[in-house]
TORZA-429459 format. One line per field, with one value per residue (C-alpha): x, y, z; chain; residue number from 0; residue in one letter. Coordinates in nm, 3 decimals. Each point is the difference from the previous one (the first is absolute). Layout:
xx	c(X | ...);
yy	c(Y | ...);
zz	c(Z | ...);
c	c(A | ...);
k	c(NUM | ...);
r	c(a | ...);
***
This chain:
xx	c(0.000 | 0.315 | 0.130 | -0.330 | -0.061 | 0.374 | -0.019 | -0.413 | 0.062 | 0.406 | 0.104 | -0.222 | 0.045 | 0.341 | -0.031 | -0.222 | 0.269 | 0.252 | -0.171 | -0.113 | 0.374 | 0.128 | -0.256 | 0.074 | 0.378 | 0.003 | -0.172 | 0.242 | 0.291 | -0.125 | -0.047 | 0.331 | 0.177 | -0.206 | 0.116 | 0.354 | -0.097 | -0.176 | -0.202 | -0.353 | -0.030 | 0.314 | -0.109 | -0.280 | 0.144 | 0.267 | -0.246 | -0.221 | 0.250 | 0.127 | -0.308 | -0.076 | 0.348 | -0.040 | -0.356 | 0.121 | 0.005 | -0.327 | -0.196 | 0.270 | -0.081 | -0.368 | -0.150 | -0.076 | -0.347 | -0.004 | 0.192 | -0.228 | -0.233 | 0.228 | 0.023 | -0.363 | -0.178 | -0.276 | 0.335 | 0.215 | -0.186 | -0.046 | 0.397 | 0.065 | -0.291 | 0.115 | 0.365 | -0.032 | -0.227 | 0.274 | 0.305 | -0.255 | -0.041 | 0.350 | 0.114 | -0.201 | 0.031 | 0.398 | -0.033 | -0.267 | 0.249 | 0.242 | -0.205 | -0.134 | 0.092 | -0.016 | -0.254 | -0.226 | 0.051 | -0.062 | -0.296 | -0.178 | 0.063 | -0.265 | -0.282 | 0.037 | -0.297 | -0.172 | -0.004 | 0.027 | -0.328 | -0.133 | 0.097 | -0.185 | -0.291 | 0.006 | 0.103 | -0.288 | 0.270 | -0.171 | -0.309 | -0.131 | -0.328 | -0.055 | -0.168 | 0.305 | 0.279 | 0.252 | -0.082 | -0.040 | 0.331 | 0.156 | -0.118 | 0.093 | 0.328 | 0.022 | -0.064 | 0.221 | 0.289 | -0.035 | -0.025 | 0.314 | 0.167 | -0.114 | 0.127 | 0.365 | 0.068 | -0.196 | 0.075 | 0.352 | -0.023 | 0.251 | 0.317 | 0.013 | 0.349 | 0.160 | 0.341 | 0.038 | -0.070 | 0.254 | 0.320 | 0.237 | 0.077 | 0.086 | -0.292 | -0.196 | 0.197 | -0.055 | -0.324 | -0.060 | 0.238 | -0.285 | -0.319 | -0.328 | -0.203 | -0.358 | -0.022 | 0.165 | -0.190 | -0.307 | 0.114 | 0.152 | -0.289 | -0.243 | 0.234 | 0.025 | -0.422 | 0.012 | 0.226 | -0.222 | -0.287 | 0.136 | 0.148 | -0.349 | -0.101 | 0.263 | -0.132 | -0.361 | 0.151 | 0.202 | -0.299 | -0.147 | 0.338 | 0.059 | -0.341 | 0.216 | 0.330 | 0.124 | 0.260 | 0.042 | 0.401 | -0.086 | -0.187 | 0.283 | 0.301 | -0.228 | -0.074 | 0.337 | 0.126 | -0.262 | 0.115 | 0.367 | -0.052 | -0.200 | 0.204 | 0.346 | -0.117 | -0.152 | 0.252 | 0.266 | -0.175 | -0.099 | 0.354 | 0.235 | 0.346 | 0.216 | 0.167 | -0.342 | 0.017 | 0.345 | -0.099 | 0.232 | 0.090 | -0.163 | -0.381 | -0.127 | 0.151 | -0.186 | -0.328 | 0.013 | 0.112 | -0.235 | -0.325 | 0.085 | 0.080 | -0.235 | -0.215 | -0.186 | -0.018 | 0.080 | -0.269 | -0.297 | 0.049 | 0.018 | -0.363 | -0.165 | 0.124 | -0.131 | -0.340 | -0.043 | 0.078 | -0.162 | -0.272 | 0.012 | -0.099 | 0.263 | 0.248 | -0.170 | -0.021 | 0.340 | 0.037 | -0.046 | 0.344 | 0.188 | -0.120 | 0.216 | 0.280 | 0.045 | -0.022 | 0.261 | 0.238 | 0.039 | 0.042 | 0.295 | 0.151 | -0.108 | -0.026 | -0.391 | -0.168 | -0.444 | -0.195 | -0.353 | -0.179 | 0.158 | -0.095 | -0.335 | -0.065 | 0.171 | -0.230 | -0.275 | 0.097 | 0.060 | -0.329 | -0.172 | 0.209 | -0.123 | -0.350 | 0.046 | 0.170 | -0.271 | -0.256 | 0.177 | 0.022 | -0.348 | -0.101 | 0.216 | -0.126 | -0.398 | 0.123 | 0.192 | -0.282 | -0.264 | 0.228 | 0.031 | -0.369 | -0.074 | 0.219 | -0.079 | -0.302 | -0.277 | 0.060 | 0.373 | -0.193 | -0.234 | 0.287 | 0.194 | 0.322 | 0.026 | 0.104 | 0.309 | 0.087 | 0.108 | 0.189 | 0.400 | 0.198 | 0.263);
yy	c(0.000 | 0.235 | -0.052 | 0.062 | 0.322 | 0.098 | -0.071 | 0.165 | 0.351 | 0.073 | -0.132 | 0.196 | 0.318 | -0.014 | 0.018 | 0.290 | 0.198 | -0.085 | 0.094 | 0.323 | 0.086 | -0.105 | 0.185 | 0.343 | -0.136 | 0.020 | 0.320 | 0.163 | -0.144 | 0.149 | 0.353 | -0.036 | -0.085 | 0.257 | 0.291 | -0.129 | 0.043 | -0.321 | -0.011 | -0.163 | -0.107 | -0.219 | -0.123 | -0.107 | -0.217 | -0.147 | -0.119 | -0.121 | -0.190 | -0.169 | -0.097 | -0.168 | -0.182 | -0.113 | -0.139 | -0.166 | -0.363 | 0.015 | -0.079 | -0.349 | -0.067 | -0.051 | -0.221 | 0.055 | 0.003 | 0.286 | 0.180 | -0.019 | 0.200 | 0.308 | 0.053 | -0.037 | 0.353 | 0.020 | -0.033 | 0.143 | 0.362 | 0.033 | -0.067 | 0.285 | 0.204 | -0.029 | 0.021 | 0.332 | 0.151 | -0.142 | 0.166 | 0.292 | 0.018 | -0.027 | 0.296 | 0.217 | -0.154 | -0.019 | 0.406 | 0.069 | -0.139 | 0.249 | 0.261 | -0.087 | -0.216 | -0.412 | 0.085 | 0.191 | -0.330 | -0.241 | 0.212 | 0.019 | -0.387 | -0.055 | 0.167 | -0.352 | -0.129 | 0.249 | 0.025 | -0.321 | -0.028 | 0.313 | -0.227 | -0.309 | 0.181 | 0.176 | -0.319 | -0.216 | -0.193 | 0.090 | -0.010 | 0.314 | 0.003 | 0.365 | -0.123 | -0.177 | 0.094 | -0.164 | 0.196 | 0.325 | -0.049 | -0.074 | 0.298 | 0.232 | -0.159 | 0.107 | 0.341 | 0.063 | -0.145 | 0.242 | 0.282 | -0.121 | -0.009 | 0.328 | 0.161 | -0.139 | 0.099 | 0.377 | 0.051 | -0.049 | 0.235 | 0.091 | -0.246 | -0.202 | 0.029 | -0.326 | -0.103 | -0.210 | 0.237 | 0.213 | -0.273 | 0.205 | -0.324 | 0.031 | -0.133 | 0.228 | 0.241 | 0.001 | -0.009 | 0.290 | 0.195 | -0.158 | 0.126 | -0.160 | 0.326 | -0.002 | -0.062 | -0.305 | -0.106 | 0.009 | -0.147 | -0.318 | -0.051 | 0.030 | -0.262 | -0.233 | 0.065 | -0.134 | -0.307 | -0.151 | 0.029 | -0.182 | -0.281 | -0.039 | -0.022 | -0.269 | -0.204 | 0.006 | -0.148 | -0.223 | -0.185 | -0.077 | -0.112 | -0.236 | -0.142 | -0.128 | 0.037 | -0.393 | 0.189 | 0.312 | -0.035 | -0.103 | 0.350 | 0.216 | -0.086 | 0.065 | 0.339 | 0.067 | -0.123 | 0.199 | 0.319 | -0.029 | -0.037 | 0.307 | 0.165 | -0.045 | 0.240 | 0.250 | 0.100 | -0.045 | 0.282 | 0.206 | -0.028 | -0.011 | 0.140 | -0.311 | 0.130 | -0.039 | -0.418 | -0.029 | -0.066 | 0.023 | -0.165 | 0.204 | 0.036 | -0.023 | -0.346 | -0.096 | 0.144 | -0.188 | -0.316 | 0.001 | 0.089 | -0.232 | -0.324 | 0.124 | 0.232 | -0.138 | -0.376 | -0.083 | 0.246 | -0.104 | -0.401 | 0.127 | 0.168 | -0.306 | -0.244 | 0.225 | 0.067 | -0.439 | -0.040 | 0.302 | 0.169 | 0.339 | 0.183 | -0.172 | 0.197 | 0.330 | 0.054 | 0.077 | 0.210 | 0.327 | -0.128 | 0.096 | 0.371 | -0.013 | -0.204 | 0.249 | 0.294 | -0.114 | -0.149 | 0.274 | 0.221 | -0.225 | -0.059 | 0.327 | 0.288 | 0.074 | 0.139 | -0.076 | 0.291 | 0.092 | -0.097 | -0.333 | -0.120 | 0.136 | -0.197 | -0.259 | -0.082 | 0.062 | -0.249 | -0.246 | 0.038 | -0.061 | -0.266 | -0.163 | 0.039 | -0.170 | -0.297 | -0.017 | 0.012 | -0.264 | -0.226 | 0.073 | -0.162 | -0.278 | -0.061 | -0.028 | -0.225 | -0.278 | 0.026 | -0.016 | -0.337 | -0.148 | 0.033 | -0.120 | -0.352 | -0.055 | -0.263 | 0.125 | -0.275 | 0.179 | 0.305 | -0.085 | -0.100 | 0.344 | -0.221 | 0.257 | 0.266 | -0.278 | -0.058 | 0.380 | -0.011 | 0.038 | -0.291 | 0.247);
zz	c(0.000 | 0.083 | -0.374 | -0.150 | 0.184 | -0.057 | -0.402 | 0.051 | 0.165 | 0.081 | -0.353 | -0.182 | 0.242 | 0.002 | -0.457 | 0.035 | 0.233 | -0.243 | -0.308 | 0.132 | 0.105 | -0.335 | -0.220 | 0.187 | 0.018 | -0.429 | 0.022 | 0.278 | -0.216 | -0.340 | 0.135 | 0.173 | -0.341 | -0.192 | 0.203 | -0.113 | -0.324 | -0.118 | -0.297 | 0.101 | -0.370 | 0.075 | 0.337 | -0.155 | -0.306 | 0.220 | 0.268 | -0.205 | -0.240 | 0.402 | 0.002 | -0.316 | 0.027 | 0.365 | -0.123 | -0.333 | 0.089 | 0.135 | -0.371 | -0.012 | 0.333 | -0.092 | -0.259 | -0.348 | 0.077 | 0.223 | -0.231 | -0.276 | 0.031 | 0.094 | -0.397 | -0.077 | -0.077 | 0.304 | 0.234 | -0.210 | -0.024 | 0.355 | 0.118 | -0.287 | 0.151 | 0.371 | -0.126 | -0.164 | 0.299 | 0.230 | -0.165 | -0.052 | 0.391 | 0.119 | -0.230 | 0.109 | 0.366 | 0.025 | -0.120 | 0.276 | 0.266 | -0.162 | 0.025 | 0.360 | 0.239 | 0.071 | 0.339 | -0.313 | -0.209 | 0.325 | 0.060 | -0.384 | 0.010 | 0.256 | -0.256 | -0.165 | 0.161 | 0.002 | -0.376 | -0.071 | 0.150 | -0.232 | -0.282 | 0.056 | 0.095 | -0.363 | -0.137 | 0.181 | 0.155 | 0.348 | 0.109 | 0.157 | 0.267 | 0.140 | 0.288 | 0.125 | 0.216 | -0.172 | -0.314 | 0.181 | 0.209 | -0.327 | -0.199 | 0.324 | 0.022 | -0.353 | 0.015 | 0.320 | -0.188 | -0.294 | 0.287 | 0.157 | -0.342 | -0.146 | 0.359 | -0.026 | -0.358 | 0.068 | 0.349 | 0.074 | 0.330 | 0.220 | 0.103 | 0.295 | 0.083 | 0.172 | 0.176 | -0.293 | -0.289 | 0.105 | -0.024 | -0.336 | -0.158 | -0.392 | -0.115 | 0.215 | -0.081 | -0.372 | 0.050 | 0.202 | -0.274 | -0.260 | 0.165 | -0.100 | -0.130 | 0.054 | -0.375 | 0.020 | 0.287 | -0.197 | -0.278 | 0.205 | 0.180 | -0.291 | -0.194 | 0.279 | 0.046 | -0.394 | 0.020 | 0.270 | -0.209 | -0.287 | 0.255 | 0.125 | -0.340 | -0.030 | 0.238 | -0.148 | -0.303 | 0.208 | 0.127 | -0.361 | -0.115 | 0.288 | -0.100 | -0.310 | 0.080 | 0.148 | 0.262 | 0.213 | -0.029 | -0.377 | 0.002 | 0.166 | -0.243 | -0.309 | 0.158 | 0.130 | -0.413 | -0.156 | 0.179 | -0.012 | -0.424 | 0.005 | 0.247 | -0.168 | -0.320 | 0.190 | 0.297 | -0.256 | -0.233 | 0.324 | 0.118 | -0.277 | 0.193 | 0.013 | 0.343 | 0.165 | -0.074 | 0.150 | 0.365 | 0.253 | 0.332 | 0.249 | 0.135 | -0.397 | -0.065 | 0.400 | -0.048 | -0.410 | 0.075 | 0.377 | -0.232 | -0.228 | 0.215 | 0.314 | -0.124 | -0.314 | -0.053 | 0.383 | 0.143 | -0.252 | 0.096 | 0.371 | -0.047 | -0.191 | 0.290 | 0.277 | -0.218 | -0.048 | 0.366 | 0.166 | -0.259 | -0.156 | 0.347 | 0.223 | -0.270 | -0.092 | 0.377 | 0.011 | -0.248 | 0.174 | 0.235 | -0.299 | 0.064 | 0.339 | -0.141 | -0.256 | 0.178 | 0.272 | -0.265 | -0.207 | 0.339 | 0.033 | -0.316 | -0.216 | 0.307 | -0.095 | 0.240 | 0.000 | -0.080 | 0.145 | -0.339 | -0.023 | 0.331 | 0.028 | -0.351 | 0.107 | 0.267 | -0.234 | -0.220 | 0.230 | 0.156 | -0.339 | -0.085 | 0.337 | -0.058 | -0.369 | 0.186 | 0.259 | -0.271 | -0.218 | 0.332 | 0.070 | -0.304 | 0.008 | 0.314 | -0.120 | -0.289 | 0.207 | 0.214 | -0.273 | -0.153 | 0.324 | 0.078 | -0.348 | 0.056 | 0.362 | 0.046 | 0.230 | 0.239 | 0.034 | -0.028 | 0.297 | 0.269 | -0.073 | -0.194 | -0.263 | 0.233 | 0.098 | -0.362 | -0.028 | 0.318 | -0.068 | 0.110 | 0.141);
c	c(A | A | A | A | A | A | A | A | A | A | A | A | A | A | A | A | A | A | A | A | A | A | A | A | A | A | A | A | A | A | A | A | A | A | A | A | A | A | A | A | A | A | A | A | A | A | A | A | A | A | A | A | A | A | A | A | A | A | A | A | A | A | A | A | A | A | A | A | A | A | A | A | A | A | A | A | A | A | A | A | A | A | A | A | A | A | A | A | A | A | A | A | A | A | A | A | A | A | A | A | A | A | A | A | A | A | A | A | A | A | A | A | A | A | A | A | A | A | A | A | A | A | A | A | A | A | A | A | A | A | A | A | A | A | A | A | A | A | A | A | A | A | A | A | A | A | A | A | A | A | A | A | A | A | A | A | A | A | A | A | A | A | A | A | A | A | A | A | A | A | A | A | A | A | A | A | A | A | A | A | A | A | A | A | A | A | A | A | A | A | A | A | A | A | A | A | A | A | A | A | A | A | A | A | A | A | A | A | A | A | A | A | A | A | A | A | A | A | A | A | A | A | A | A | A | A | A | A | A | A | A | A | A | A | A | A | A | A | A | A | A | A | A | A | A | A | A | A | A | A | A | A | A | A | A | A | A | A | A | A | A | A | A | A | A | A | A | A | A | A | A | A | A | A | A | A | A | A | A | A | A | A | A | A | A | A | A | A | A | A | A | A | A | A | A | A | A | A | A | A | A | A | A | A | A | A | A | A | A | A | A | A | A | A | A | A | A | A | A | A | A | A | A | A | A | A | A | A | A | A | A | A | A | A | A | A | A | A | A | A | A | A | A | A | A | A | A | A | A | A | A | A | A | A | A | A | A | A | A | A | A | A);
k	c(0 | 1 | 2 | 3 | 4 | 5 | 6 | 7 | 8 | 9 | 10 | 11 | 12 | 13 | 14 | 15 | 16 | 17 | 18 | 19 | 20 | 21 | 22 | 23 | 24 | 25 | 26 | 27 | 28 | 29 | 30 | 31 | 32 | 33 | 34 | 35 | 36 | 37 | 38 | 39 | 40 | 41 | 42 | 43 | 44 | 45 | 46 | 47 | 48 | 49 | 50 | 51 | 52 | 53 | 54 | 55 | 56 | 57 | 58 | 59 | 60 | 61 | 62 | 63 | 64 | 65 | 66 | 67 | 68 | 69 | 70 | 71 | 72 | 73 | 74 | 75 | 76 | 77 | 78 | 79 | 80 | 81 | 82 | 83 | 84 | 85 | 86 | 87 | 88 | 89 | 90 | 91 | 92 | 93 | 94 | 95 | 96 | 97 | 98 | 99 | 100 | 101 | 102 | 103 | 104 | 105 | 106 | 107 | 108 | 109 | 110 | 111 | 112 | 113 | 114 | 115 | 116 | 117 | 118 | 119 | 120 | 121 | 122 | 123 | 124 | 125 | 126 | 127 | 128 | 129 | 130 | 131 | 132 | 133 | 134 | 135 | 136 | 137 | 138 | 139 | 140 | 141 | 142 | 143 | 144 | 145 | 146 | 147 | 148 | 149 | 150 | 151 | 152 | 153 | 154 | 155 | 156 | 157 | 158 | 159 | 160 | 161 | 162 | 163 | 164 | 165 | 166 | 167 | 168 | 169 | 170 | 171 | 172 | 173 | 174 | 175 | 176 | 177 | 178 | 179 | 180 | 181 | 182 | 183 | 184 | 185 | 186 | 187 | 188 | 189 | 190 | 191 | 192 | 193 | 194 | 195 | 196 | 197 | 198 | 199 | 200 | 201 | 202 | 203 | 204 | 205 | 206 | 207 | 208 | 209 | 210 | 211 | 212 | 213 | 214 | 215 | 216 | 217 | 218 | 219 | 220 | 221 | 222 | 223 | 224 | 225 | 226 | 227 | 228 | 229 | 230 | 231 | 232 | 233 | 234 | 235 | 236 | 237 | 238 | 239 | 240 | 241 | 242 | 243 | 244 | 245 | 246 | 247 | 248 | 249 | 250 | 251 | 252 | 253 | 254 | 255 | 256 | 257 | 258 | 259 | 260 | 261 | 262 | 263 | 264 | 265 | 266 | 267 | 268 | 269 | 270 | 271 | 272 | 273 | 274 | 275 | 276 | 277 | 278 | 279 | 280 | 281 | 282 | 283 | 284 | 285 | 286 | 287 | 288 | 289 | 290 | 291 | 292 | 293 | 294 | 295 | 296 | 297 | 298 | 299 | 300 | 301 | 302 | 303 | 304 | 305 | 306 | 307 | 308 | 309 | 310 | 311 | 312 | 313 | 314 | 315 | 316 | 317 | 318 | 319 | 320 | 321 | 322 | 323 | 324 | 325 | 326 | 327 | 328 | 329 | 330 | 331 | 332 | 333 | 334 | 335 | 336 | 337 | 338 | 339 | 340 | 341 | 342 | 343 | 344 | 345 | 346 | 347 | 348 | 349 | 350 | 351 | 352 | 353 | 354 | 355 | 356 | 357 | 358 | 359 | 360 | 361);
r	c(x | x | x | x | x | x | x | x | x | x | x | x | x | x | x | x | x | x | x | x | x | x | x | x | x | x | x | x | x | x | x | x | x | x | x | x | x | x | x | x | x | x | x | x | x | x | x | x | x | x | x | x | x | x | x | x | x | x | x | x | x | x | x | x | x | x | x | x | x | x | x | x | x | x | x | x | x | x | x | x | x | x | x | x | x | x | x | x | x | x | x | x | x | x | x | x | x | x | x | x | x | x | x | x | x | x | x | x | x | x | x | x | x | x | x | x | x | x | x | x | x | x | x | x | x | x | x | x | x | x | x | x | x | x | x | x | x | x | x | x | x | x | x | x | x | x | x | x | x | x | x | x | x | x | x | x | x | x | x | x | x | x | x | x | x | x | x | x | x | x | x | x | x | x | x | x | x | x | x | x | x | x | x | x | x | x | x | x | x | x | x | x | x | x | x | x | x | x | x | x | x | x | x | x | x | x | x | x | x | x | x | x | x | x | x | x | x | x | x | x | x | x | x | x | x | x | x | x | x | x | x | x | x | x | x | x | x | x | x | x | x | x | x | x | x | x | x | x | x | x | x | x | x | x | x | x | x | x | x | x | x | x | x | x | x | x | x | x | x | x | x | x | x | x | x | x | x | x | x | x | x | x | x | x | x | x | x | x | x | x | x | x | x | x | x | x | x | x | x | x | x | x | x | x | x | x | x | x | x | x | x | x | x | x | x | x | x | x | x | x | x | x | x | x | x | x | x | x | x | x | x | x | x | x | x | x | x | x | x | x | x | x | x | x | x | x | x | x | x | x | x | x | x | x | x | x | x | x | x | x | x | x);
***
């Protein structure tokens, strides 16, 4: 019983810490190497191409018969479709972190459920009922989160000055010498506002495709291949000065080579683990950790210090990101109760069993 509870609840707990460290972990890295001087239309090719590599055995690994139907059209078109919007969404994210901060991208991250929701309501994917709570804490949950978002990228507000944000290493340094003009503020924030609502586009096509796609990991390199092709002609026409390719050994070649290895491949088979063992709640309930986590990190590592605006929409957003969750549970929580109900005989019924059956055996 101690190794099922152990593989059940720390396992799993102890991924989610760990992805939410190494997410914030690329992000702190990138902005790190871009103040150096890092093109983002580098980082991004050389990531991705990590990626790809690290992930290249995976199609020999599997049969032909999963790999199949990877090259027939239905499949096809959608890993082009979500591969475009992808390497659409991390241009214009990598230049929102340039233009913000990684706390800004930590915090417009947590707006994924909130519009991923928007989309399968428009999409008929979910089922809406007025009279419900769920529904009503979802739409709420919603709307707070777009308030908490549109007050961080148009309210930056005064600075709260820590013991931290004051440290003069070069990093922070150079990035006080930078600034971050209200201008680029906006700008950052309404980029980073736009590549979450193309990744929770993304994952609307992402549940048809795995409909018809064999494998998740199957799924992920095809992606990952499909971007790195399109990838390689564009940031190579965006960026044509040679010297920017040449990458040398010093925080650009760390925060490449940890996105690459850690950050891409690594991270997404992290997620789909936790989401097969635990469910999509258990994971989008930490999500707004990554909020903290960013904001002390790049404190640290990068001498920001929070302003006004970005806590007080921080808190927003993670309040509406909670009320999505406890929606979404809500639900779940009718439907396993609706199925149980449904498969339980009414002798069971009559002595009270079902309510045993639910019971955890931790």
């Amino acid at each position: 019983m101690a190794a099922r509870c152990y593989y059940k609840d720390l396992l799993p707990l102890t991924a989610m810490l760990v992805t939410v460290i190494i997410g914030v972990g690329s992000n702190i890295l990138f902005k790190a190497a871009s103040l150096k001087g890092m093109s983002y239309l580098v980082f991004l090719f050389y990531s991705n191409f990590i990626n790809t590599l690290l992930m290249l055995p995976v199609p020999f690994l599997l049969c032909r018969r999963t790999v199949f139907p990877l090259f027939k059209f239905p499949l096809l078109s959608r890993i082009c479709a979500i591969g475009t919007i992808g390497l659409f969404c991390q241009l214009i994210g990598y230049k929102g972190i340039q233009y913000s901060s990684p706390t800004m991208a930590s915090a417009m991250s947590n707006l994924m459920p909130a519009w991923t929701f928007l989309f399968a309501g428009i999409f008929r994917m979910e089922k809406l009922d007025w009279r419900s709570s769920s529904t009503q804490s979802k739409i709420i949950g919603t709307i707070v989160s777009i308030m908490g978002a549109l007050m961080m990228v148009l309210y930056k507000g005064p600075k709260l000055e820590s013991s931290t944000s004051s440290k003069t290493s070069p990093i922070s340094l150079h990035h006080q010498h930078m600034g971050s003009p209200l201008s680029h503020w906006l700008i950052g924030g309404l980029f980073l506002g736009i590549q979450h609502i193309g990744f929770a586009f993304i994952y609307i096509l992402q549940t048809q495709i795995m409909q018809i796609c064999p494998s998740e990991i199957l799924l992920t390199f095809a992606c990952f291949l499909y971007t790195t092709i399109i990838a390689a002609p564009v940031c190579f026409i965006a960026e044509p000065e040679l010297s920017a390719w040449r990458i040398s050994p010093d925080i650009t070649m760390v925060s490449i080579l940890y996105a690459g290895v850690l950050g891409g491949a690594f991270l997404g088979i992290m997620h789909l683990w936790c989401l097969h063992l635990k469910g999509p709640v258990y994971v989008a309930a930490f999500s707004p950790l990554t909020i903290a986590v960013a904001a002390a990190m790049a404190s640290a590592f990068l001498g920001e210090a929070l302003h006004l605006g970005s806590v007080i929409g921080a808190v927003l957003i993670t309040s509406g990101v909670y009320s999505v969750i406890w929606g979404k549970a809500k639900e779940e929580e009718m439907r396993e109760i609706l199925s149980s109900s449904s498969t339980v005989s009414p002798l069971l019924k009559a002595h009270g069993v079902e309510e045993s059956l639910n019971k955890s055996e931790c």
